[in-house]
C-alpha positions in Angstrom: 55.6 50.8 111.4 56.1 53.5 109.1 54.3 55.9 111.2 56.3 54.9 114.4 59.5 55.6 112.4 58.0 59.3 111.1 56.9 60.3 114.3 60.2 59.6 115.7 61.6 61.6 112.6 59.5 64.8 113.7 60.3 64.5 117.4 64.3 64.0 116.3 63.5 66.9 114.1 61.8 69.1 117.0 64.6 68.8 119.2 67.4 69.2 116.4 65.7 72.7 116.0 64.9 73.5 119.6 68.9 73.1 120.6 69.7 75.4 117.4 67.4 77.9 119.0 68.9 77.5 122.1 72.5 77.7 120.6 71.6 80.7 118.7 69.6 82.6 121.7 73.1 81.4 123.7 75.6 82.8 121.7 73.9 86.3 120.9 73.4 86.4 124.9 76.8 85.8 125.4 77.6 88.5 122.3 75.6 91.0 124.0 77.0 91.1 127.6 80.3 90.8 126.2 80.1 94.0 124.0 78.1 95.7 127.1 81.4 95.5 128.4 83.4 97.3 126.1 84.0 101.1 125.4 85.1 103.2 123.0 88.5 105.7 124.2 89.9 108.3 122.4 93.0 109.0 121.5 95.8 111.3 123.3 98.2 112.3 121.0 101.3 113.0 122.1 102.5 116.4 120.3 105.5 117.3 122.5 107.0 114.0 120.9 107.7 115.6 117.6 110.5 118.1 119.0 111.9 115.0 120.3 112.5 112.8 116.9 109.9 110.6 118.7 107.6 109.9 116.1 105.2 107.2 113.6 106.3 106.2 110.3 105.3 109.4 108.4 106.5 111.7 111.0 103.2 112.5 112.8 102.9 112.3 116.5 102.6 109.1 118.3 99.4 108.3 120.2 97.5 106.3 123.0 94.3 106.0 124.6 93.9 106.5 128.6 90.7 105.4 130.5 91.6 106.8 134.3 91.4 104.5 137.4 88.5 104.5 139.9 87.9 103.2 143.3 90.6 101.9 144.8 92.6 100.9 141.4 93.3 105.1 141.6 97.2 104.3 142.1 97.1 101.2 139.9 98.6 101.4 136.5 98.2 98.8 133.1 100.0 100.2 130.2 99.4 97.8 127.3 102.0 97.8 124.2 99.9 97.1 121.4 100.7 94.5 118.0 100.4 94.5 114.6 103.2 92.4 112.7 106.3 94.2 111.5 106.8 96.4 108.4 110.6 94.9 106.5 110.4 96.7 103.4 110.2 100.0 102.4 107.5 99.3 100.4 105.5 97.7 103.1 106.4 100.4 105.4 105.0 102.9 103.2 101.6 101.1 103.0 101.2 101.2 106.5 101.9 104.9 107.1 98.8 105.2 105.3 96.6 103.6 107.9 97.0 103.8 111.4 99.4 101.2 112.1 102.3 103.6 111.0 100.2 107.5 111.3 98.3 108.8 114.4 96.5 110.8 111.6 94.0 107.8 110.9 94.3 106.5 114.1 90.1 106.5 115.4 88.6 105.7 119.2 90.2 102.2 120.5 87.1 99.8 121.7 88.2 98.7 125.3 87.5 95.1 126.4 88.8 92.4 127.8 91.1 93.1 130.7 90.2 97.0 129.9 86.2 96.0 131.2 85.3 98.1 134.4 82.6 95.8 134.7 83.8 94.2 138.6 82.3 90.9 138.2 83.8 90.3 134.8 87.6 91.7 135.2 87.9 91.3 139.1 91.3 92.3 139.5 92.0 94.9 136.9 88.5 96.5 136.2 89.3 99.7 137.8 93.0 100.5 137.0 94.3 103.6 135.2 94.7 101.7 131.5 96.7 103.2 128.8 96.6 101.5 125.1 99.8 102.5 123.1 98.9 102.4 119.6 101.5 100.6 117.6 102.9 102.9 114.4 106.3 102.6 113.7 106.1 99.0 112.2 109.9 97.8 114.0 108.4 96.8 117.2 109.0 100.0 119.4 113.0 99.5 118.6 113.9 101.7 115.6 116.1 104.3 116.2 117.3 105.4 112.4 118.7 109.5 112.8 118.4 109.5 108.8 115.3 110.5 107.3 115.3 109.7 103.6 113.3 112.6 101.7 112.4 110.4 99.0 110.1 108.5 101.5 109.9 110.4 104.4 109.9 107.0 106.5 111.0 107.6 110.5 112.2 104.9 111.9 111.6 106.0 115.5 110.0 103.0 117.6 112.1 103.6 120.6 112.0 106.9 120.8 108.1 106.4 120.7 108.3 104.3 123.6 109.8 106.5 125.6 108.4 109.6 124.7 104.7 108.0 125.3 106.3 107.1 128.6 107.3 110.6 129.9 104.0 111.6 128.9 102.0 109.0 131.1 104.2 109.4 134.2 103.5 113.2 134.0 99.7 111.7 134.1 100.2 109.8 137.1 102.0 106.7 136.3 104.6 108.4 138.2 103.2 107.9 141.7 101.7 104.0 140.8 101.1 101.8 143.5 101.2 98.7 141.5 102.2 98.7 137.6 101.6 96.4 134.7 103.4 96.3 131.3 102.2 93.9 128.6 102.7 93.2 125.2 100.8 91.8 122.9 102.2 89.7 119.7 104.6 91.8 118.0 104.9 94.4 121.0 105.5 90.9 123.1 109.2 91.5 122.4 109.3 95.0 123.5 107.6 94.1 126.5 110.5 92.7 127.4 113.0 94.6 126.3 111.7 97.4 128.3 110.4 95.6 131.2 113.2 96.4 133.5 113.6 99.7 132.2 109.7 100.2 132.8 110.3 99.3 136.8 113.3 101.6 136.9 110.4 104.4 136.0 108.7 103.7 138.7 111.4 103.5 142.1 108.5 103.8 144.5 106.3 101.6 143.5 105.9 98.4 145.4 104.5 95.6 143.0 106.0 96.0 139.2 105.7 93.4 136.7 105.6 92.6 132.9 103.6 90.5 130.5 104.1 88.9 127.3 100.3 87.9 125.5 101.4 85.5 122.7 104.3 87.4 121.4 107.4 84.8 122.6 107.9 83.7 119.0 110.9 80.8 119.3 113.8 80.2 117.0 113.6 76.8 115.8 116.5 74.3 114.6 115.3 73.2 111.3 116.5 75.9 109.1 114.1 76.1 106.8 111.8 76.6 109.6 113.1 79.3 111.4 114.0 81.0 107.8 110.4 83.1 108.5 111.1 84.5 111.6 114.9 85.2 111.1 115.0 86.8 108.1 112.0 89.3 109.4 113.9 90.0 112.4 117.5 90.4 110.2 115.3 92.9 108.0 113.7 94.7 110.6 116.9 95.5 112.4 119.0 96.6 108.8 115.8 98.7 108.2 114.9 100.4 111.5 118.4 100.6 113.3 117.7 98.7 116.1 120.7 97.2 116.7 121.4 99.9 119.4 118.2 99.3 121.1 118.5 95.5 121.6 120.2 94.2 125.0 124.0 94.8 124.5 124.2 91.5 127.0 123.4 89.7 123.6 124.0 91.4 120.7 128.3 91.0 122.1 127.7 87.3 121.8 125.4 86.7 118.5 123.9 88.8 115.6 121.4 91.3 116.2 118.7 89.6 114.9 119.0 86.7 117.0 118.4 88.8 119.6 115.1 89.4 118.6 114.2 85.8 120.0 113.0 86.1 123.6 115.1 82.9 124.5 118.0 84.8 124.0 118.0 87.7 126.1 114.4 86.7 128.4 117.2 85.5 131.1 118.4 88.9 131.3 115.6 90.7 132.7 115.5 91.0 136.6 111.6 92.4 136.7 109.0 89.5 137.3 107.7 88.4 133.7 104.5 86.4 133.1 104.6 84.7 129.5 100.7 83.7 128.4 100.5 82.2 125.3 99.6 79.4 122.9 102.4 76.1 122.2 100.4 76.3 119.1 100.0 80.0 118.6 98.1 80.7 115.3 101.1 83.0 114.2 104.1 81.3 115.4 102.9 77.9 113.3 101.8 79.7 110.5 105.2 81.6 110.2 107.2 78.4 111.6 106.0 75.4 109.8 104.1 76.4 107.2 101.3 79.2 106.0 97.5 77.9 106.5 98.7 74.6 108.7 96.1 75.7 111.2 93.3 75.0 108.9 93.3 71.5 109.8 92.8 72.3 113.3 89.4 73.5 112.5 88.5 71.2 110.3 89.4 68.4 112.3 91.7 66.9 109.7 95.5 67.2 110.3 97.3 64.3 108.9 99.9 62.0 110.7 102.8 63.9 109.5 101.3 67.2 110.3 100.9 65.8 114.0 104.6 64.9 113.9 105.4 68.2 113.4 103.1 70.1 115.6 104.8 67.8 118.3 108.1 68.4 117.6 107.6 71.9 117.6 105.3 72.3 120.8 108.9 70.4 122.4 111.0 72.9 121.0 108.4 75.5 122.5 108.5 74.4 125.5 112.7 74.2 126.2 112.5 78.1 125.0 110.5 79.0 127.8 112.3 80.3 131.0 112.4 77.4 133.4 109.9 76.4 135.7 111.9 76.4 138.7 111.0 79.6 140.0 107.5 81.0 139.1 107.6 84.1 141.1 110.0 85.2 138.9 109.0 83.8 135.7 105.2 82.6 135.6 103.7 81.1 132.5 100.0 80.1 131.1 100.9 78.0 128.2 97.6 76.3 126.4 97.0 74.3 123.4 94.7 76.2 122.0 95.0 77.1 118.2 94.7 81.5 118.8 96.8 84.7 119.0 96.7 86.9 121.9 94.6 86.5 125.1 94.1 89.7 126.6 91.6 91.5 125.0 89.3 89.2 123.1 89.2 86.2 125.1 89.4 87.8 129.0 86.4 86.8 129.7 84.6 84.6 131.7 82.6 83.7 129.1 85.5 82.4 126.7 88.7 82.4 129.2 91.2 79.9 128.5 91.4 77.1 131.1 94.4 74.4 132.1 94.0 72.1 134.2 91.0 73.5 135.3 92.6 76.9 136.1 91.7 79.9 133.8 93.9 82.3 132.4 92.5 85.3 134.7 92.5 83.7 137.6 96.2 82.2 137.5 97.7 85.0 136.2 96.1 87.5 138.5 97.0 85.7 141.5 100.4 85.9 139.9 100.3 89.4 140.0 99.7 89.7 143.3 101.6 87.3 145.3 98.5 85.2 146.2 99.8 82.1 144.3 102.9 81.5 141.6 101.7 79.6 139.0 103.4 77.7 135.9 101.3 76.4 133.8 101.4 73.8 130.7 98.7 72.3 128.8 99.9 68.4 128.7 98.2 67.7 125.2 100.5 67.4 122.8 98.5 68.4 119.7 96.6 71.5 119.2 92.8 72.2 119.4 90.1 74.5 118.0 89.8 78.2 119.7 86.6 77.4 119.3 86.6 75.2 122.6 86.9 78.2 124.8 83.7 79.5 124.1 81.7 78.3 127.1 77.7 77.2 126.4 74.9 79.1 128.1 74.0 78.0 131.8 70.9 76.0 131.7 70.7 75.4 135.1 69.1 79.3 135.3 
């Protein structure tokens, strides 16, 4: 008997260890074709810029990095706004003209992947598109515009002049005669996304198929007060510290305070250029900023408590009455999951880890999106949030 109950021991024991193996052996295949994928681009920085006040934090040039198109994506254009939280403070803004979220000075090659793969079989639709990656360094979300320069700092406060200088600089590269165009924005540079989407399409009068895309940056204004204290006060700081009063849309800053206008509900309606919104109801940021710092934690673990539930449902409801109506996707298309991560665009455009709804993935629906093969509008129907982790798909055994 007690040799039966050893020898089924080992053999448990075998197997345990053979599906480690094959776990291990899985996720270093998928690691390896996934980085095969990716490139390093350098930077372009844009000198010119500096004549025109258009400039990073400490007053160096901005920057972005440009991979040219190939094939038949020669005329096709993605220019991808890039993220990095908000500077609020002087003191913070300081720090980060010291690293290359506010100076192009330390600003090194950008590793391209995700939507930025050329590999065909991996990014079907965009793989070989003309891709620009503007480097994010003036800390107010591409909206500053402060004339005063105080010489006991020497902080600029020059996102929108960034924006636009970078922009005159592409379009003299080609953008200028794009057959197709693509803006997106990516967490903090969500919002600017936005804001510029329709001035983005009035760049480009000639070309036939312009559209804009927010990747996880449509951070909500709640009604609890003490929960949307986070968010608000940020956006009240960045706009008294940048000046970007005058850059948000005058269509909303006549009816409420400038900060407010910061929240995409409040001036989304607004723009007239097709918009695509992909993004988490439990975005790793917005819960951490909205309900409270470290709630995700017990996504992971597996542990969330009845009353952490309650709130990750009333907020995924206040999520989802932010959101631009459904009622015409062609217009306003969205990929809405409940998986607990930040930004889809880049790390997890892949069909090895792509977000899926409904069994539709993220690539798929929003590239049909983008080119008029199928409208899509998309929400995940659970109600509580789950583990990144999920999208990580196992190796194919049936090789």
């Amino acid at each position: 008997m007690m040799m039966a109950k050893t020898f089924q021991f080992v053999c448990v024991l075998i197997c345990f260890l053979a599906i480690i193996i094959n776990i291990e052996a899985c996720v270093k295949e998928n690691a390896t074709s996934y980085i095969d994928q990716g490139y390093y681009v350098e930077k372009t920085v844009v000198h010119n810029a500096v004549s025109k006040g258009a400039v990073c934090l400490d007053g160096s040039p901005p920057a972005y990095h440009f991979e040219p198109g190939f094939g038949d994506g020669v005329g096709k254009w993605l220019v991808h706004l890039s993220g990095g939280a908000w500077c609020t403070t002087v003191e913070e803004c300081l720090n980060r003209s010291k690293s290359d979220f506010g100076s192009s000075n330390y600003m090194k090659p950008w590793w391209f992947q995700g939507i930025y793969s050329k590999t065909r079989s991996v990014n079907p639709d965009f793989y070989n598109w003309n891709k620009v990656f503007v480097r994010y360094c003036d800390g107010g979300a591409f909206t500053g515009n402060a004339e005063y320069v105080d010489p006991a700092t020497n902080l600029h406060f020059r996102g929108a002049r960034i924006f636009k200088a970078v922009m005159e600089d592409v379009l003299a590269k080609g953008l200028k005669n794009a057959q197709s165009a693509l803006l997106i924005g990516s967490s903090a540079a969500g919002y600017p996304a936005m804001l510029y989407c329709d001035r983005f399409h009035k760049l480009l009068p000639n070309t036939p198929r312009v559209k804009c895309m927010v990747d996880a940056g449509y951070f909500i204004h709640v009604k609890d007060p003490h929960q949307a204290r986070n968010f608000t006060e940020m956006y009240k700081a960045i706009v008294n510290l940048h000046g970007s009063a005058k850059t948000l849309p005058k269509s909303c800053t006549k009816k409420m305070k400038p900060e407010m206008c910061f929240f995409p509900e409040n001036m989304q309606h607004k723009i007239k250029t097709p918009l695509y919104i992909a993004m988490s109801a439990f975005d790793k940021f917005q819960i951490n900023t909205t309900i409270y710092d470290g709630i995700n934690t017990c996504i992971e673990g597996g542990n969330c408590t009845a009353t952490e539930n309650k709130l990750f449902r009333e907020f995924r409801l206040e999520f989802l009455n932010a959101l631009p109506k459904g009622n015409n996707p062609k217009l306003r298309g969205a990929f809405i999951d409940a998986r607990n991560h930040h930004t889809q665009v880049q790390g997890w455009w892949s069909p090895k880890n792509v977000t899926t709804v409904k069994n539709l993935n993220l690539m798929k629906a929003f590239a049909d999106w983008y080119y008029d093969r199928n409208y899509t509008y998309v929400i995940d129907e659970r109600d509580l949030p789950i583990s990144a982790m999920n999208d990580i798909k196992p190796c194919d055994t049936k090789k």
